[in-house]
N, C-alpha and C positions, 0 to 999 in steps of 0.2 A: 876582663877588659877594663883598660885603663878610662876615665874621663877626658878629655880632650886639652884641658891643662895641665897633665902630670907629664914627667920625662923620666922615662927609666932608663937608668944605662947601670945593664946585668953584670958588664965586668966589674966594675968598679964597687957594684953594688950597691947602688945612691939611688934615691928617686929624687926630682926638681917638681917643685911648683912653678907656673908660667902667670906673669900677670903682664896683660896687654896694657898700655895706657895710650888709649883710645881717643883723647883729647889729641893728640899728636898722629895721630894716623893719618893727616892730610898732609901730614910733609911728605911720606912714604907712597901715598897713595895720589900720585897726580889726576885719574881720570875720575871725575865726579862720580858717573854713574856706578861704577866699581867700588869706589870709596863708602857710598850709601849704601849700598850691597854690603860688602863690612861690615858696616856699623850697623843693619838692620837684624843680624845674626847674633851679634856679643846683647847678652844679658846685661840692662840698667842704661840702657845707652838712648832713651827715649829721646828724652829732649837733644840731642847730640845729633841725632838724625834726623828730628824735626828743623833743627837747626841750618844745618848741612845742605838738603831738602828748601829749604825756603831760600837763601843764599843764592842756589846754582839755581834755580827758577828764576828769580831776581833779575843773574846777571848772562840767561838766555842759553848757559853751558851745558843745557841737556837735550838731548834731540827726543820728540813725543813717542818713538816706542820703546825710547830708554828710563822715558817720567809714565808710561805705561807699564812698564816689569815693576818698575820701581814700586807704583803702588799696588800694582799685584802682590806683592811682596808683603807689604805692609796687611794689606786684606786678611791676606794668606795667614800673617803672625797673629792679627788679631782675632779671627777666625780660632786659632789653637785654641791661643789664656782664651779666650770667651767659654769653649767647649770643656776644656779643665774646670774651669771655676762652676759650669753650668753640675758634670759631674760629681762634684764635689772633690778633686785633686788636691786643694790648697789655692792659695792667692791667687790673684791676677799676675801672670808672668809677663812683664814686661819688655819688649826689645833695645 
């Protein structure tokens, strides 16, 4: 099983790396709530989603049981890295 950024294509016989640039997902991504979903899933993208996250509260673009998943979400990630790190896994993984 491949990791979730590799591309293989068997004829040709190539594999591809995939690099998202995440800074830019909000041209792509018009519905906020969506958009923060995205960016709560990619790896390193903390402040980007705190970012994102304070913005669309700000200017009232999210309805409360979509700033409700939202933070479930968020719980949810942090919940993980806390339970890793408690195990002894490696670092704090970050969203």
């Amino acid at each position: 099983m491949f990791q979730p950024d590799i591309v293989v294509d068997p004829v040709a016989g190539m594999m591809y790396q995939l690099t998202v640039c995440c800074n830019r997902a909000h041209e792509e991504i018009q519905e906020k709530a969506m958009l923060i979903e995205f960016l709560i899933h990619r790896t390193g993208q903390k402040q980007l989603v705190l970012d994102t996250l304070l913005k669309s509260l700000k200017a009232k673009e999210l309805r409360l049981r979509q700033i409700r998943k939202l933070f479930d979400l968020i719980v949810e990630k942090f919940s993980l890295s806390t339970s890793a790190v408690s195990n002894g896994a490696g670092g704090f993984q970050e969203f």
